[in-house]
C-alpha positions in Angstrom: 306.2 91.9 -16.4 307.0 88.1 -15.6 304.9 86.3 -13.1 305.3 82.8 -11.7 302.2 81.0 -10.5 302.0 78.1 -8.5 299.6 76.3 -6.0 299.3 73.5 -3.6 303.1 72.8 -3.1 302.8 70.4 -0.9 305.2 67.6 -0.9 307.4 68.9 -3.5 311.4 70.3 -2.7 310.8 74.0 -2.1 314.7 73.8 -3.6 312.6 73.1 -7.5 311.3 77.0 -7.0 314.4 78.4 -6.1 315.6 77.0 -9.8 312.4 77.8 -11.5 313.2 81.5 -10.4 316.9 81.2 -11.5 316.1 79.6 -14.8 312.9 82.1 -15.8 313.7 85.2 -13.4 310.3 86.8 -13.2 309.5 89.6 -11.1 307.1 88.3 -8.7 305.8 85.4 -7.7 301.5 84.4 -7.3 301.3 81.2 -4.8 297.6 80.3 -4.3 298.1 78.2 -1.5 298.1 75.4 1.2 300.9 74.2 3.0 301.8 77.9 3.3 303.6 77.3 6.7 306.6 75.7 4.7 306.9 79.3 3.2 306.8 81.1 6.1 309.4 82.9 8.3 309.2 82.3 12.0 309.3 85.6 13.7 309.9 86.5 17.1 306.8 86.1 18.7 304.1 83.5 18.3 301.0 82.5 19.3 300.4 79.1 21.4 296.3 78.7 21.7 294.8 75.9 24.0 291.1 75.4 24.7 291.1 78.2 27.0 294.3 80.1 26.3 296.0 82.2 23.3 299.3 83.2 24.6 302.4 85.0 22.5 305.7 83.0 22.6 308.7 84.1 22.7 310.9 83.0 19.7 312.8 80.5 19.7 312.9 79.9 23.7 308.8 79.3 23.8 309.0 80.9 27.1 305.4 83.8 27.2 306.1 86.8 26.4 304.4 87.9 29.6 306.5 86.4 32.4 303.4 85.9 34.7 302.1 83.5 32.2 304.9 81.0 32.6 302.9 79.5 36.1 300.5 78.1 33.3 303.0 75.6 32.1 303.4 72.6 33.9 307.0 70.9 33.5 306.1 68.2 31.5 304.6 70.9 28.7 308.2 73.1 29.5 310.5 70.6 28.3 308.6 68.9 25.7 307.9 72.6 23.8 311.6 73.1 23.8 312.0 69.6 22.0 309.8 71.1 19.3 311.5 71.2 15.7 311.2 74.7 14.8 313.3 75.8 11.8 312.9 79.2 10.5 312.6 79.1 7.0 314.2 81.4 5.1 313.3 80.6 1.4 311.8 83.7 0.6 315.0 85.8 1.4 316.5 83.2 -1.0 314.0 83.6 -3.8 314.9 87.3 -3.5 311.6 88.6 -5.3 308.2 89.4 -4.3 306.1 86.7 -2.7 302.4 87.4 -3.0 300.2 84.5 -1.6 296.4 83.5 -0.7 295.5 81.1 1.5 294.6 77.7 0.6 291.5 75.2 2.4 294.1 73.2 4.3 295.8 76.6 5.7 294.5 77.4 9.0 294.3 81.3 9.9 293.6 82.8 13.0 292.8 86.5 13.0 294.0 88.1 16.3 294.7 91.5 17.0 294.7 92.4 13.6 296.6 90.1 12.2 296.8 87.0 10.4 299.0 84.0 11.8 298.8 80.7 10.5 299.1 77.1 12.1 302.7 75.9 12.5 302.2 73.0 14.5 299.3 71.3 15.3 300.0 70.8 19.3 300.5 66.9 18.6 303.5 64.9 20.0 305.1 61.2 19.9 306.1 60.9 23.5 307.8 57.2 24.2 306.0 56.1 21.5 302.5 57.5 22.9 300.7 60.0 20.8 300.3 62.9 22.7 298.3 66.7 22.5 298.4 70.2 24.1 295.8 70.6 26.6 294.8 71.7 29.6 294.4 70.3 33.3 291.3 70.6 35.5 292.7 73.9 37.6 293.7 75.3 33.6 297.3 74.6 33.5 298.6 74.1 29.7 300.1 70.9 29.2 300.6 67.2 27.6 298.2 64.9 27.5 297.7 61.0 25.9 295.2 61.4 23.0 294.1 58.8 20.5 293.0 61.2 17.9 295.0 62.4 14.8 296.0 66.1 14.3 293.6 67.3 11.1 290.8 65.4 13.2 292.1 67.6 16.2 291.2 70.9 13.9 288.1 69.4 13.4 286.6 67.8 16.8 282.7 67.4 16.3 280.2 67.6 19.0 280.0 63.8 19.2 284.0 63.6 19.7 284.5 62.4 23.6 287.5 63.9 23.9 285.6 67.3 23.8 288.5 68.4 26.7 290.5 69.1 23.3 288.3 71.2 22.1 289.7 74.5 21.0 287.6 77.8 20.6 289.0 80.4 21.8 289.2 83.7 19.9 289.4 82.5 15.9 290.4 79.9 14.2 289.8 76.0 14.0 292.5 74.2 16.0 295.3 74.1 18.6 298.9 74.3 18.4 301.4 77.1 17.6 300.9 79.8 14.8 303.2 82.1 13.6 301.9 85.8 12.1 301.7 85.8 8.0 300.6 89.0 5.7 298.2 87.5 2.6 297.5 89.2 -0.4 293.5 89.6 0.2 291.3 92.2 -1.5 292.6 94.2 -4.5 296.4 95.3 -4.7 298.3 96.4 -7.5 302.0 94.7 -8.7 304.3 97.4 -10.2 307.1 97.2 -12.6 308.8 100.7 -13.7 305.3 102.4 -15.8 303.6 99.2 -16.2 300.6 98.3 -13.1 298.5 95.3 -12.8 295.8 94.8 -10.4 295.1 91.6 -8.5 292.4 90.4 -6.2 293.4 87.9 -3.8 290.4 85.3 -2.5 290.3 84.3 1.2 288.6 80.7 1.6 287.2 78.8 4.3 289.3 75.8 6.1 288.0 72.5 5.4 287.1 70.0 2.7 283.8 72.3 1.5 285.6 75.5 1.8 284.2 78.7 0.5 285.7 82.2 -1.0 284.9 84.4 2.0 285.7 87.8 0.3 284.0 87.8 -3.2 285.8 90.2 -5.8 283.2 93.1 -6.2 284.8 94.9 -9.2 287.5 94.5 -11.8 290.5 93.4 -11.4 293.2 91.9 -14.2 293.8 88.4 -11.9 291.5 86.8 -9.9 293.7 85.2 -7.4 291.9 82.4 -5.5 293.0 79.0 -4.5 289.6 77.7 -5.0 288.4 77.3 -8.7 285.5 78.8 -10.3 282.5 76.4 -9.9 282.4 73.9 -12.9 285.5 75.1 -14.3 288.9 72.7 -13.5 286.9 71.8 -10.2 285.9 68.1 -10.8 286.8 65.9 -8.3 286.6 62.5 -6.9 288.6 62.0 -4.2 285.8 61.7 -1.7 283.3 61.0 -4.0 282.8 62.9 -7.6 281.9 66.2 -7.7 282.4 70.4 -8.3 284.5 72.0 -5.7 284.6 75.0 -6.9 283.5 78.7 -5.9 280.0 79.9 -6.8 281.2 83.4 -6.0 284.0 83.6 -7.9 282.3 82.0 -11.0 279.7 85.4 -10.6 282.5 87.8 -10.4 284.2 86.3 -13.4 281.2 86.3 -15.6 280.2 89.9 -14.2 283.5 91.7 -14.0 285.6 90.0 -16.4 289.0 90.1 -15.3 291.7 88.9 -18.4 292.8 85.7 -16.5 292.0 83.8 -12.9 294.5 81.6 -10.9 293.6 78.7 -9.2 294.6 75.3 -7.9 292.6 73.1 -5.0 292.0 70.0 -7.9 295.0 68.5 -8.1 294.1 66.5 -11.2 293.1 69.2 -13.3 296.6 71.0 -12.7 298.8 72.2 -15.4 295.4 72.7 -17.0 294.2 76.2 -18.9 290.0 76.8 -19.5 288.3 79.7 -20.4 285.2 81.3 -19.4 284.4 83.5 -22.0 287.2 85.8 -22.9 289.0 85.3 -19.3 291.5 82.6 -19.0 291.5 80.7 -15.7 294.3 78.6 -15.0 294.9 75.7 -12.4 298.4 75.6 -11.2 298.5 73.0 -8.6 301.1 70.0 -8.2 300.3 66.8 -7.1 300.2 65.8 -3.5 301.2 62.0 -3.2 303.8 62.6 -6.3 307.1 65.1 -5.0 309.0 64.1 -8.0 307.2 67.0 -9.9 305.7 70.3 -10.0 303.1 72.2 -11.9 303.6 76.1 -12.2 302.7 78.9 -14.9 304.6 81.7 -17.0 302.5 85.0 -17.6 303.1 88.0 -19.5 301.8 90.8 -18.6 303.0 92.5 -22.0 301.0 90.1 -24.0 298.9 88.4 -21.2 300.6 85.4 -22.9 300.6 82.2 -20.5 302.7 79.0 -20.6 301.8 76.0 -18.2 304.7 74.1 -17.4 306.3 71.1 -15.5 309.4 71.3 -13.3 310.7 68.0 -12.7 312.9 66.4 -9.6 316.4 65.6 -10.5 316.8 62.3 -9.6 319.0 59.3 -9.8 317.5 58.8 -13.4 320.4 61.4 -14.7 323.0 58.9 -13.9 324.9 57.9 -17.2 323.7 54.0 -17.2 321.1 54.0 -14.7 318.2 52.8 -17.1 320.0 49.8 -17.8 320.2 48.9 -13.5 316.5 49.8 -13.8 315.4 47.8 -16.6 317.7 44.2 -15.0 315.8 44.7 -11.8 312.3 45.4 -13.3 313.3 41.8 -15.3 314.4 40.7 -11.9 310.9 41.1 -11.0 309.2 40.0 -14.0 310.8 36.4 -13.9 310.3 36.4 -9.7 306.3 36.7 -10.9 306.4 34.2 -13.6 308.6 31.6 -11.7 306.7 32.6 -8.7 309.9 32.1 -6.2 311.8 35.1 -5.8 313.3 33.4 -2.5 315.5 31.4 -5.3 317.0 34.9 -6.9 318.4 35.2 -3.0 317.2 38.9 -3.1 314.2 40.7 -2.2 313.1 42.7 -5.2 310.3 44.4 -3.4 312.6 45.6 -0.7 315.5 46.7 -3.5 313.0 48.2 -5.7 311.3 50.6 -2.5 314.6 51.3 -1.9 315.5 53.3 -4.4 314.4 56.4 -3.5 313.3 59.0 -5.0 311.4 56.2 -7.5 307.6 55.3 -6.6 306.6 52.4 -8.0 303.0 52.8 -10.2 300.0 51.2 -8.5 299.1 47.7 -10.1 296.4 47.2 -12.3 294.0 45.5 -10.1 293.9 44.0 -6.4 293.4 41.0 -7.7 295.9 40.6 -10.3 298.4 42.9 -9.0 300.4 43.0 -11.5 297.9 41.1 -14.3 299.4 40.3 -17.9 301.0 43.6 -18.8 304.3 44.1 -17.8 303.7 48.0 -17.9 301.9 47.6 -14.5 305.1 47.4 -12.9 307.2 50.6 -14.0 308.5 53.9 -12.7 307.6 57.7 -12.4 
């Protein structure tokens, strides 16, 4: 059996694993999560919660499902809900094989009634140029109001916040805005192929920066599936200051149960990257998040538990027959504008020309100081 893993696709085309399944045609696909919304299907009902509300939507008229409900609305919230962007995705009937997924620390669940729906849209509007938020008036009416607070910070409103009238707690879950229902792989299931089974535990974690595996794996399984990492093990991070973000729980399990390999993502620089634990192989799959151009993702066999980690890159304006030699004039363009210190004389503005060119990033510069110092590698493309 052929299984695709990947993690944290984030920013990348969701078009790139549509190829990767054309070009390597496994059998199923493992995605340990975050930004799972992009993969998700909007069904017929939703869920809109509010401080004091969760109501089921109608799809795609956002009307309740219970017409009685529709005196909560006031008309400003009626015709700004309809203005909504909703697009039902439909990548996974295009990918046309299983999709088996976790969720990641950036997905946020709510459990009602039994199931699993996960947040859409985070309630949060531009409105004539005001930022704007679901909420609710003094009698309880759902509507729009003015807010100078960002969405994530909206999912996370502390009890110093003093716009605590946009705090949401009702039922589960962390913040306000739409959700749409979702079926993770959590606990142990199996994956079949004709005769051949393999079992997999899937890892629910926490939402938030110090997320935590909320169902530890309690037996044998032959994947861990988790989007956190084991603790100490492809978990270093510095983004908000250096240190192991890993899962204490699932390091235990591993160590106790030893299952033949563990997949993972969460630190996006240690993607792409294999370790072992004694004989288990954990793996981190994730992609970057500020680079789209490409993606991490891993090849396992289940016939020889053989793994490949592999790249899948963006195609791009660099497979244009004689585009290196446009790119290489303009980054001498810019070279000379440095030295001469007057790119007003070239009567172009390279900065402008070079941002232009999309889907190209430009490399950060070497320091603030010297931004782009005595090296003329500081100034290149990926």
């Amino acid at each position: 059996m052929k299984i695709l893993a990947l993690s944290d696709w984030r920013i990348q085309p969701l078009e790139m694993i549509i190829d990767l399944v054309e070009a390597h045609k496994p059998d199923a696909i493992l995605y340990a999560g975050d930004d799972l919304y992009r993969f998700i299907p909007l069904d017929k009902s939703l869920l809109l919660k509010t401080p004091n509300h969760l109501l089921n939507l109608n799809y795609p008229d956002m009307k309740p499902v219970l017409g009685k409900q529709n005196k909560l609305f006031t008309q400003e919230f009626k015709k700004n809900i309809r203005e909504l962007d909703f697009q039902s995705k439909d990548i996974l009937q295009k990918l046309g094989i299983p999709f088996y997924y976790v969720n990641g620390n950036d997905d946020d669940f709510l459990l009602h009634d039994s199931i699993y729906y996960i947040r859409i849209h985070t309630g949060y509007f531009f409105i004539n140029g005001k930022r704007c938020t679901i909420t609710e008036t003094p009698e309880g009416r759902i509507t729009i109001k003015e807010t100078d607070i960002r969405p994530y910070l909206f999912s996370k409103i502390s009890e110093s916040n003093p716009n605590e009238d946009l705090k949401t707690d009702v039922t589960s879950g962390i913040g306000g805005g739409i959700y749409a229902p979702i079926s993770p792989s959590f606990g142990k299931f199996t994956i079949q192929k004709k005769s051949e089974e393999i079992t997999i535990f899937g890892c629910e974690c926490e939402f938030g920066l110090e997320s935590k595996i909320k169902n530890k794996p309690t037996g044998y399984a032959d994947i861990y599936f988790s989007h956190l990492p084991p603790l100490g093990t492809l978990d270093l991070s510095v983004r908000f200051g250096e240190c192991h973000i890993g899962s204490k729980k699932l390091l235990d399990a591993i160590k106790k149960h030893h299952p033949k390999l563990v997949i993972c993502g969460h630190s996006h620089r240690w993607g792409g990257i294999s370790e072992k634990i004694g004989d288990t192989l954990v793996i981190n799959v994730s992609s970057p998040d500020r680079d789209p151009s490409y993606g991490n993702y891993a090849l396992i066999d289940t016939d020889d538990w053989s793994v490949e980690m592999k790249t899948v890159e963006e195609k791009t304006m660099r497979t244009i027959r004689g585009i290196g030699t446009i790119r290489s004039k303009l980054k001498g363009k810019r070279w000379d504008a440095i030295i001469n210190k007057s790119p007003e004389s070239m009567g172009v503005n390279i900065d402008e020309t070079l941002i232009n060119l999309s889907p190209w990033k430009q490399r950060c510069p070497i320091s603030p100081e010297e931004p782009y110092g005595d090296n003329r590698k500081s100034w290149c493309w990926y």
